[in-house]
N, C-alpha and C positions, 0 to 999 in steps of 0.2 A: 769819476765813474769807473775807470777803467783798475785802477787801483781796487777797487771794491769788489769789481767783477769779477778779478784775480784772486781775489784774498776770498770770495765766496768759491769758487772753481777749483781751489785747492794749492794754484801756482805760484811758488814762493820764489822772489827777489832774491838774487844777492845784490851787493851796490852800486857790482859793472852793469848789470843788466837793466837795471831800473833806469836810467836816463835813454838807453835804446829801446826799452820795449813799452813803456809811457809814454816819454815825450815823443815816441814817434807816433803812437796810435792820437794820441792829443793833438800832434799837429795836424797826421789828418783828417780828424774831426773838422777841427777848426777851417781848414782847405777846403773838405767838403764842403763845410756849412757856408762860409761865405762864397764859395763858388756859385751854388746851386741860388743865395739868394740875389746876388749879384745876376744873374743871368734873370733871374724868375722878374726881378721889377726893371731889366731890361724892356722883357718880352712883355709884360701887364704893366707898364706902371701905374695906372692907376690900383686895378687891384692888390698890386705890390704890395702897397700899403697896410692891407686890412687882410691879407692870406698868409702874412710873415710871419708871422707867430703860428699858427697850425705847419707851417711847411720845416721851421725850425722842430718841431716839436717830433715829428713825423722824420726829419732826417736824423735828429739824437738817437730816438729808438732805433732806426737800423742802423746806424754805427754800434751803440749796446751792444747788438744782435752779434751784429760782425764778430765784436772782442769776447764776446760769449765763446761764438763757434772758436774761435783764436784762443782762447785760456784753454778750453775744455779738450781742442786738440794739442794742445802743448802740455797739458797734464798727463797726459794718455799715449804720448810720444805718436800720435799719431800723423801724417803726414797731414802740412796744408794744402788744400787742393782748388782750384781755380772756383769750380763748380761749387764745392763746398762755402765758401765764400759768398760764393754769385747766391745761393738759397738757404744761406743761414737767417735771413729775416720771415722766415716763413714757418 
């Protein structure tokens, strides 16, 4: 996804860059996502079960969002910004 994101936004790899700026947004996906479900059928387990897939589904898109705002400021040499960030799912 992130690679897609990039290549739609305009921001072109070289070969140093692509294992830092992938594998890092990929990891934290991943860190997200298992965090947030890890915690969610802590706190419900029963529900856990049967809200996991809509909550996965719901944290993919704002991560997307994130590497959106992330490509489309890095295209545009624009500075990243905490806030900018914090309301790029919106």
């Amino acid at each position: 996804m992130g690679t897609l994101i990039a290549e739609a936004r305009g921001y072109k790899f070289s070969m140093s860059q692509i294992y830092k700026e992938i594998l890092g947004l990929i990891g934290l996906a991943y860190l997200a996502q298992q965090t947030a479900i890890g915690l969610y059928k802590t706190v419900l387990p029963f529900l856990g079960a049967i809200t996991t897939i809509p909550l996965v589904f719901v944290l993919t898109y704002a991560i997307g969002k994130v590497m959106n705002y992330y490509f489309v400021a890095k295209t545009e040499g624009k500075k990243i910004t905490k806030e900018g960030l914090r309301y790029s799912y919106l």
